[in-house]
N, C-alpha and C positions, 0 to 999 in steps of 0.2 A: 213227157209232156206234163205241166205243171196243173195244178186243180182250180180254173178260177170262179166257181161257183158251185152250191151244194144244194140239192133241190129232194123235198119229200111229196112221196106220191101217196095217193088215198083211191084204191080202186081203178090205178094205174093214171090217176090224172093228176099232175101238176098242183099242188095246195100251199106248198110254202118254199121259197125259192132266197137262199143266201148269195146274192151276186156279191165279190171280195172287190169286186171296181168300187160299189158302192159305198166299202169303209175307206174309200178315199174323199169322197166328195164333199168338200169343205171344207178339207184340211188346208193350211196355211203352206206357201211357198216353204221347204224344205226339210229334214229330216225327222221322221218318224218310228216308234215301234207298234206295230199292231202286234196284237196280244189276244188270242185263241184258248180259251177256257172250258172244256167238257167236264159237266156237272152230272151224279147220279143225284140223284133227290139234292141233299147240301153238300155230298163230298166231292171237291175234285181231283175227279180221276186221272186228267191231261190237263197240260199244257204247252201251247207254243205260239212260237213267238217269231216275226220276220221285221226286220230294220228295210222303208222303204221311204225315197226320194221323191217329194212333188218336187218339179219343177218348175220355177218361177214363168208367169206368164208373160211371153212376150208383144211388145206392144211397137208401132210406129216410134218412130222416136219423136214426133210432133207431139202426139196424144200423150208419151213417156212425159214430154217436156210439160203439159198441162199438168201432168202427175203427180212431179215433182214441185211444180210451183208452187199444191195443195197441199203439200207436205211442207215445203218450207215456210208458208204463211199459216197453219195448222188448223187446213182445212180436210175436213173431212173427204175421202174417197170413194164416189159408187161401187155398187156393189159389183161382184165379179161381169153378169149378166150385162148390166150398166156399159160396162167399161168394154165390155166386148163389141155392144152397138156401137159407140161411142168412137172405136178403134179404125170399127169395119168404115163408117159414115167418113172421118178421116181418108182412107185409102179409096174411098169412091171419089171424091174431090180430088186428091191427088189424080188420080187414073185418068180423070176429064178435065184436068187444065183449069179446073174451079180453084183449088187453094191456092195457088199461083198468082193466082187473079184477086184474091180476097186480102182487104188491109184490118178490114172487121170478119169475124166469126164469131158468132155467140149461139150455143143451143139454149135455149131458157126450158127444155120439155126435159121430161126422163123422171129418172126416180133418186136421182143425186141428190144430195144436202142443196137447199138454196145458194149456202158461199158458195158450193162450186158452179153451181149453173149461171153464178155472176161471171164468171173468169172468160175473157175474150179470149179464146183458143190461137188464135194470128198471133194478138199482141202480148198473151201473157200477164195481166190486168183482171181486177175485178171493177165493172162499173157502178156509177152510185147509180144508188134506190133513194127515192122521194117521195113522201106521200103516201096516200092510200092504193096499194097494188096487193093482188092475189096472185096466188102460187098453183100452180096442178100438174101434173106429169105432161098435159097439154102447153104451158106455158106458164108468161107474165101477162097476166090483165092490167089493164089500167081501171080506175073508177070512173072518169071523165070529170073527173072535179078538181085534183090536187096528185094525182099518180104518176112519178113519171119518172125514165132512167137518164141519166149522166151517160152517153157512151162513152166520155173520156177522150173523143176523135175529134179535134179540129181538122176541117178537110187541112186547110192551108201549110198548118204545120206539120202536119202528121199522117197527108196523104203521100202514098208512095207508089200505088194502082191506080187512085181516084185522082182524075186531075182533071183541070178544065173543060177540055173537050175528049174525054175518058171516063166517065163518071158513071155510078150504080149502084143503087140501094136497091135491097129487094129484102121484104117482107113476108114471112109464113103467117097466114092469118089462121086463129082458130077458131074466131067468135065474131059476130057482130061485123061484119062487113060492110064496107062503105058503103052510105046511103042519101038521103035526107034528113041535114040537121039544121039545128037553130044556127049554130055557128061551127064553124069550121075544126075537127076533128081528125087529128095529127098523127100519123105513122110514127114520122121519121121529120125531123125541119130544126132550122136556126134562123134567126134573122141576126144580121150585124149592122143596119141600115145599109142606106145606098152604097156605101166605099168601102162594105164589109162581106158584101156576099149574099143572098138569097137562098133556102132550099127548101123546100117542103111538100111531104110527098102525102099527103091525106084528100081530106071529102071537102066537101063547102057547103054551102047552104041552099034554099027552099028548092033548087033545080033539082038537088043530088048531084051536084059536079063534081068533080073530082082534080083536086090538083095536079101537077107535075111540074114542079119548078126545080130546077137543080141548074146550079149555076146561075142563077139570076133571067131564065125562061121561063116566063109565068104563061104555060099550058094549063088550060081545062078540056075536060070531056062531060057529056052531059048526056042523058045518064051515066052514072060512076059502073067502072067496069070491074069495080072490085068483087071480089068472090076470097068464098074458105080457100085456102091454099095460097098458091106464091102468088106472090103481086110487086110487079118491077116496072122501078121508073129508070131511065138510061142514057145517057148521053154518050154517040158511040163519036162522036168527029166535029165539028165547030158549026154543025147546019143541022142536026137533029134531037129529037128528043123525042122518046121511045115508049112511052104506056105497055104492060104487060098485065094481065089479069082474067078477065073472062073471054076476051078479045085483046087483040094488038092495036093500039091508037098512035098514029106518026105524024107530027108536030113538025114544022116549021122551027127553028131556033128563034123567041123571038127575047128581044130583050139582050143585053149587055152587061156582065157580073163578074169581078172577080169572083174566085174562091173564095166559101165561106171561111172569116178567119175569126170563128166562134165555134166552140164544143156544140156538137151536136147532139141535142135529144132523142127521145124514143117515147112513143105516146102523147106527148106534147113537142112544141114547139119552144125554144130557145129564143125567147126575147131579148136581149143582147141581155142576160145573165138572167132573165126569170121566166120561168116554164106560165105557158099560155095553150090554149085552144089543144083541151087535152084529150084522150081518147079514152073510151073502156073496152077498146079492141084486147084479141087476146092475142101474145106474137109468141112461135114456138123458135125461129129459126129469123135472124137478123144477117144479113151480109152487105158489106159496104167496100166496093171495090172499083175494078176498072168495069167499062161497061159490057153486059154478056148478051151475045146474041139471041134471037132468037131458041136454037138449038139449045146452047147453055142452057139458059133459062128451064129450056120442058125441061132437060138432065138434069140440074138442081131440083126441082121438085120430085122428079122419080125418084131419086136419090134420097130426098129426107126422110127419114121415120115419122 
Protein backbone atom coordinates (compact mmCIF):
# COMPACT_ATOMS: atom_id res chain seq x y z
CA UNK A 1 0.00 0.00 0.00
CA UNK A 2 1.54 3.18 -0.99
CA UNK A 3 2.06 6.29 1.68
CA UNK A 4 -0.20 9.23 0.82
CA UNK A 5 0.38 11.37 3.67
CA UNK A 6 2.92 11.89 6.73
CA UNK A 7 1.53 13.23 9.88
CA UNK A 8 3.67 14.20 13.45
CA UNK A 9 2.12 13.75 16.82
CA UNK A 10 2.88 15.99 20.06
CA UNK A 11 1.44 13.93 23.15
CA UNK A 12 -0.21 11.64 20.78
CA UNK A 13 -2.32 14.30 19.03
CA UNK A 14 -2.19 15.34 15.60
CA UNK A 15 0.14 18.91 15.10
CA UNK A 16 1.40 18.83 11.72
CA UNK A 17 -0.04 16.75 8.90
CA UNK A 18 1.81 16.45 5.09
CA UNK A 19 -1.21 15.37 2.82
CA UNK A 20 0.95 14.24 -0.86
CA UNK A 21 -2.77 15.15 -2.77
CA UNK A 22 -1.97 18.48 -1.51
CA UNK A 23 1.32 18.92 -3.66
CA UNK A 24 -0.94 18.46 -6.54
CA UNK A 25 -3.28 21.23 -6.16
CA UNK A 26 -2.66 23.68 -8.71
CA UNK A 27 -0.69 22.12 -10.77
CA UNK A 28 -1.22 22.71 -14.48
CA UNK A 29 -3.04 19.91 -16.75
CA UNK A 30 -0.04 17.40 -17.31
CA UNK A 31 3.19 16.09 -16.57
CA UNK A 32 5.23 16.47 -13.43
CA UNK A 33 8.03 15.69 -11.01
CA UNK A 34 7.70 16.06 -7.28
CA UNK A 35 10.71 15.91 -5.59
CA UNK A 36 11.19 14.82 -1.77
CA UNK A 37 14.13 16.27 0.12
CA UNK A 38 15.10 15.20 3.80
CA UNK A 39 17.33 17.79 5.46
CA UNK A 40 19.49 17.25 8.99
CA UNK A 41 20.21 20.82 10.02
CA UNK A 42 21.75 22.08 5.99
CA UNK A 43 22.76 18.51 4.73
CA UNK A 44 20.77 16.40 2.63
CA UNK A 45 20.50 13.34 3.72
CA UNK A 46 17.58 11.79 1.00
CA UNK A 47 16.08 12.20 -1.85
CA UNK A 48 13.25 11.19 -3.92
CA UNK A 49 11.56 11.73 -6.60
CA UNK A 50 8.01 10.31 -8.38
CA UNK A 51 6.98 11.61 -12.30
CA UNK A 52 3.04 12.22 -11.77
CA UNK A 53 0.16 12.99 -14.43
CA UNK A 54 -2.81 15.80 -13.70
CA UNK A 55 -5.20 15.25 -15.95
CA UNK A 56 -6.77 17.72 -18.04
CA UNK A 57 -10.26 18.86 -16.84
CA UNK A 58 -12.94 17.73 -18.53
CA UNK A 59 -15.73 20.06 -19.60
CA UNK A 60 -19.16 20.01 -21.52
CA UNK A 61 -18.25 20.54 -24.92
CA UNK A 62 -20.66 23.71 -24.99
CA UNK A 63 -18.79 25.44 -22.09
CA UNK A 64 -15.36 23.71 -23.98
CA UNK A 65 -16.64 25.77 -26.98
CA UNK A 66 -17.06 29.17 -24.70
CA UNK A 67 -13.24 28.10 -23.79
CA UNK A 68 -11.95 27.94 -26.76
CA UNK A 69 -13.67 31.02 -28.27
CA UNK A 70 -11.40 32.86 -25.20
CA UNK A 71 -8.58 31.50 -26.35
CA UNK A 72 -8.91 32.24 -29.81
CA UNK A 73 -9.91 35.94 -29.21
CA UNK A 74 -7.12 36.12 -26.32
CA UNK A 75 -9.44 36.34 -23.68
CA UNK A 76 -8.54 35.46 -20.53
CA UNK A 77 -10.05 32.02 -18.69
CA UNK A 78 -11.74 31.75 -15.05
CA UNK A 79 -10.20 30.37 -12.69
CA UNK A 80 -10.45 26.53 -12.13
CA UNK A 81 -13.36 27.17 -9.33
CA UNK A 82 -15.03 29.44 -12.05
CA UNK A 83 -15.14 27.23 -14.60
CA UNK A 84 -16.45 24.31 -12.61
CA UNK A 85 -19.76 26.44 -11.62
CA UNK A 86 -19.81 27.71 -14.96
CA UNK A 87 -19.70 23.74 -16.39
CA UNK A 88 -22.04 22.48 -13.73
CA UNK A 89 -24.76 25.75 -14.56
CA UNK A 90 -24.42 24.61 -18.31
CA UNK A 91 -25.47 20.71 -17.56
CA UNK A 92 -28.28 21.97 -15.34
CA UNK A 93 -29.81 23.81 -18.54
CA UNK A 94 -29.07 21.07 -20.63
CA UNK A 95 -30.82 18.59 -18.10
CA UNK A 96 -34.27 20.84 -18.02
CA UNK A 97 -34.71 21.64 -21.66
CA UNK A 98 -33.50 25.28 -20.83
CA UNK A 99 -30.42 25.56 -23.33
CA UNK A 100 -32.48 24.06 -26.04
CA UNK A 101 -34.77 26.72 -25.66
CA UNK A 102 -32.21 29.74 -25.20
CA UNK A 103 -30.98 31.82 -28.67
CA UNK A 104 -29.27 34.33 -25.79
CA UNK A 105 -27.20 33.14 -22.64
CA UNK A 106 -25.15 35.50 -20.97
CA UNK A 107 -23.80 35.10 -17.22
CA UNK A 108 -22.53 38.83 -16.49
CA UNK A 109 -21.77 37.49 -12.39
CA UNK A 110 -18.74 35.25 -11.25
CA UNK A 111 -15.21 36.05 -10.90
CA UNK A 112 -14.05 35.78 -14.59
CA UNK A 113 -12.25 38.71 -16.48
CA UNK A 114 -14.95 41.17 -17.68
CA UNK A 115 -14.20 39.98 -21.74
CA UNK A 116 -15.14 36.80 -20.79
CA UNK A 117 -18.33 37.55 -18.90
CA UNK A 118 -19.07 39.57 -22.32
CA UNK A 119 -19.19 36.41 -24.44
CA UNK A 120 -22.86 34.96 -25.17
CA UNK A 121 -22.50 31.39 -24.20
CA UNK A 122 -25.49 30.27 -27.27
CA UNK A 123 -24.01 32.45 -29.80
CA UNK A 124 -20.35 32.46 -29.06
CA UNK A 125 -19.95 36.48 -29.28
CA UNK A 126 -19.02 39.16 -27.01
CA UNK A 127 -21.67 41.90 -26.74
CA UNK A 128 -20.85 45.85 -26.79
CA UNK A 129 -20.55 47.86 -23.67
CA UNK A 130 -21.71 51.56 -23.74
CA UNK A 131 -21.44 54.14 -21.30
CA UNK A 132 -21.17 54.25 -17.72
CA UNK A 133 -21.64 50.46 -16.42
CA UNK A 134 -20.15 48.69 -13.25
CA UNK A 135 -18.85 45.26 -12.86
CA UNK A 136 -19.19 42.88 -9.44
CA UNK A 137 -19.16 39.07 -9.08
CA UNK A 138 -23.03 40.00 -8.81
CA UNK A 139 -23.27 41.33 -12.21
CA UNK A 140 -23.49 44.46 -14.92
CA UNK A 141 -25.13 47.76 -13.42
CA UNK A 142 -26.31 50.13 -15.49
CA UNK A 143 -26.00 53.96 -14.10
CA UNK A 144 -29.44 55.20 -15.53
CA UNK A 145 -27.94 57.84 -17.51
CA UNK A 146 -25.75 56.59 -20.39
CA UNK A 147 -24.94 52.53 -19.45
CA UNK A 148 -25.93 50.26 -21.65
CA UNK A 149 -25.24 46.72 -23.55
CA UNK A 150 -25.47 45.87 -27.52
CA UNK A 151 -26.73 42.30 -27.09
CA UNK A 152 -25.92 41.85 -30.74
CA UNK A 153 -29.57 39.98 -31.22
CA UNK A 154 -31.89 41.20 -33.77
CA UNK A 155 -35.14 39.06 -32.86
CA UNK A 156 -35.90 39.10 -36.73
CA UNK A 157 -32.74 37.99 -38.09
CA UNK A 158 -31.22 36.22 -35.51
CA UNK A 159 -34.16 34.68 -33.69
CA UNK A 160 -34.18 30.84 -33.96
CA UNK A 161 -36.19 30.01 -30.42
CA UNK A 162 -37.76 33.54 -30.15
CA UNK A 163 -40.34 34.00 -32.75
CA UNK A 164 -43.61 35.80 -32.89
CA UNK A 165 -45.92 34.03 -31.02
CA UNK A 166 -42.81 32.14 -28.99
CA UNK A 167 -41.08 34.71 -27.42
CA UNK A 168 -38.88 35.37 -23.78
CA UNK A 169 -36.77 37.49 -22.13
CA UNK A 170 -35.95 36.79 -18.67
CA UNK A 171 -33.81 38.80 -16.40
CA UNK A 172 -31.69 38.02 -13.14
CA UNK A 173 -32.01 41.03 -11.15
CA UNK A 174 -29.61 42.04 -8.47
CA UNK A 175 -30.24 45.48 -7.43
CA UNK A 176 -32.77 48.04 -7.52
CA UNK A 177 -35.93 46.43 -8.64
CA UNK A 178 -38.54 47.80 -10.57
CA UNK A 179 -40.51 50.60 -9.18
CA UNK A 180 -41.60 54.23 -9.33
CA UNK A 181 -39.72 56.48 -11.80
CA UNK A 182 -39.68 59.72 -13.40
CA UNK A 183 -39.57 57.90 -16.69
CA UNK A 184 -39.51 54.71 -17.86
CA UNK A 185 -36.40 52.38 -16.89
CA UNK A 186 -35.42 49.55 -19.38
CA UNK A 187 -34.35 45.69 -18.76
CA UNK A 188 -34.32 44.59 -22.04
CA UNK A 189 -36.31 46.83 -25.39
CA UNK A 190 -35.85 48.08 -29.01
CA UNK A 191 -38.14 50.09 -30.79
CA UNK A 192 -37.88 50.08 -34.75
CA UNK A 193 -41.15 52.21 -35.12
CA UNK A 194 -44.48 50.84 -36.24
CA UNK A 195 -43.23 48.54 -39.33
CA UNK A 196 -40.34 47.58 -37.17
CA UNK A 197 -41.34 45.80 -34.18
CA UNK A 198 -41.86 46.78 -30.39
CA UNK A 199 -40.27 45.14 -27.19
CA UNK A 200 -39.70 46.36 -23.95
CA UNK A 201 -39.57 44.84 -20.85
CA UNK A 202 -38.98 47.39 -17.87
CA UNK A 203 -40.98 49.87 -15.22
CA UNK A 204 -42.84 53.15 -16.13
CA UNK A 205 -43.74 55.98 -14.42
CA UNK A 206 -45.56 57.75 -11.25
CA UNK A 207 -47.98 54.50 -10.88
CA UNK A 208 -44.86 52.13 -10.71
CA UNK A 209 -46.19 50.01 -13.74
CA UNK A 210 -44.51 47.92 -15.31
CA UNK A 211 -44.06 47.13 -18.96
CA UNK A 212 -44.51 43.87 -20.90
CA UNK A 213 -44.39 44.52 -24.64
CA UNK A 214 -42.77 41.84 -26.69
CA UNK A 215 -43.91 41.74 -30.09
CA UNK A 216 -45.77 44.88 -30.32
CA UNK A 217 -48.32 44.01 -26.94
CA UNK A 218 -48.13 46.99 -25.03
CA UNK A 219 -49.09 45.16 -21.29
CA UNK A 220 -48.70 47.02 -18.05
CA UNK A 221 -49.21 45.95 -14.55
CA UNK A 222 -49.53 48.43 -11.70
CA UNK A 223 -47.97 48.01 -9.08
CA UNK A 224 -44.55 46.43 -10.86
CA UNK A 225 -44.21 42.95 -9.79
CA UNK A 226 -40.56 43.15 -10.19
CA UNK A 227 -38.40 41.62 -7.29
CA UNK A 228 -34.45 40.61 -6.71
CA UNK A 229 -34.26 37.46 -8.84
CA UNK A 230 -35.70 36.25 -12.21
CA UNK A 231 -38.27 38.31 -13.86
CA UNK A 232 -39.84 36.98 -17.17
CA UNK A 233 -41.97 38.60 -19.72
CA UNK A 234 -43.32 35.74 -22.32
CA UNK A 235 -45.23 35.15 -25.24
CA UNK A 236 -46.11 31.47 -25.17
CA UNK A 237 -48.85 31.35 -28.53
CA UNK A 238 -50.55 34.39 -30.61
CA UNK A 239 -53.16 35.35 -27.50
CA UNK A 240 -50.89 35.88 -24.54
CA UNK A 241 -48.45 37.49 -22.75
CA UNK A 242 -47.10 36.29 -19.54
CA UNK A 243 -45.41 38.63 -16.57
CA UNK A 244 -43.17 36.53 -14.17
CA UNK A 245 -41.71 38.25 -11.03
CA UNK A 246 -43.10 38.42 -7.52
CA UNK A 247 -46.32 37.14 -8.95
CA UNK A 248 -47.61 35.93 -12.40
CA UNK A 249 -49.61 38.63 -14.53
CA UNK A 250 -51.74 37.12 -17.79
CA UNK A 251 -52.42 39.72 -20.45
CA UNK A 252 -54.64 39.51 -23.24
CA UNK A 253 -52.43 39.84 -26.68
CA UNK A 254 -53.20 43.33 -27.37
CA UNK A 255 -51.75 45.16 -30.17
CA UNK A 256 -50.26 43.91 -33.59
CA UNK A 257 -46.19 43.60 -34.37
CA UNK A 258 -43.98 42.17 -36.47
CA UNK A 259 -40.69 41.08 -34.91
CA UNK A 260 -38.37 43.56 -33.81
CA UNK A 261 -36.02 43.87 -36.78
CA UNK A 262 -33.48 46.01 -34.58
CA UNK A 263 -30.49 44.90 -32.23
CA UNK A 264 -31.84 44.67 -28.96
CA UNK A 265 -30.43 46.41 -25.77
CA UNK A 266 -29.95 45.68 -22.19
CA UNK A 267 -30.43 48.46 -19.52
CA UNK A 268 -31.86 50.71 -22.02
CA UNK A 269 -33.93 50.72 -24.74
CA UNK A 270 -32.88 50.69 -28.59
CA UNK A 271 -34.27 53.77 -30.27
CA UNK A 272 -33.99 52.57 -33.79
CA UNK A 273 -30.06 52.93 -33.27
CA UNK A 274 -29.65 55.13 -29.97
CA UNK A 275 -30.01 53.80 -26.33
CA UNK A 276 -32.89 55.69 -24.25
CA UNK A 277 -34.87 55.23 -20.95
CA UNK A 278 -31.86 53.59 -19.37
CA UNK A 279 -31.75 51.62 -16.13
CA UNK A 280 -29.21 51.27 -13.03
CA UNK A 281 -30.69 47.93 -12.39
CA UNK A 282 -28.09 45.25 -11.79
CA UNK A 283 -28.50 41.97 -14.23
CA UNK A 284 -26.41 38.63 -13.25
CA UNK A 285 -28.06 36.29 -15.80
CA UNK A 286 -29.76 37.46 -19.39
CA UNK A 287 -31.90 34.82 -21.44
CA UNK A 288 -33.63 35.48 -24.59
CA UNK A 289 -35.38 32.47 -26.08
CA UNK A 290 -38.59 30.65 -26.94
CA UNK A 291 -41.20 31.22 -24.22
CA UNK A 292 -40.76 29.07 -20.80
CA UNK A 293 -43.46 28.09 -18.66
CA UNK A 294 -44.19 28.59 -15.72
CA UNK A 295 -42.19 25.56 -14.20
CA UNK A 296 -39.18 26.56 -16.51
CA UNK A 297 -39.12 29.64 -15.23
CA UNK A 298 -38.96 28.53 -11.03
CA UNK A 299 -36.11 25.82 -12.60
CA UNK A 300 -34.20 28.63 -14.23
CA UNK A 301 -34.04 30.57 -11.13
CA UNK A 302 -33.06 27.45 -8.72
CA UNK A 303 -30.75 26.73 -11.24
CA UNK A 304 -28.73 30.07 -11.13
CA UNK A 305 -25.85 30.80 -8.78
Amino acid sequence: MSVNKIVTKVDGVINKELNFNDLKAGLAAGSHTITVEAFNGATLISTQTKNITIAAASYDSDYQAVLDYATTNSIAHPDSAQKTIDNQLILDLKSNNLWAKADVFINYGGTADTAFRRICWKRLLQVDLFGGLTWSTDGIEGNGTNGYVNLKFNPFTNGVNYAFNNAGITVNIKKNVLGTFAAPKTLVGGYGGSTAGYTLFGGSTSSGAQYFIINGSNNTTSPSIGKLGLNGVYQPNSTQVIGRGSTTVTFTKAGISPLLDLEVFMLARNLEGVGDLFSDERVKHLYLGASLSETEHNTLESILP
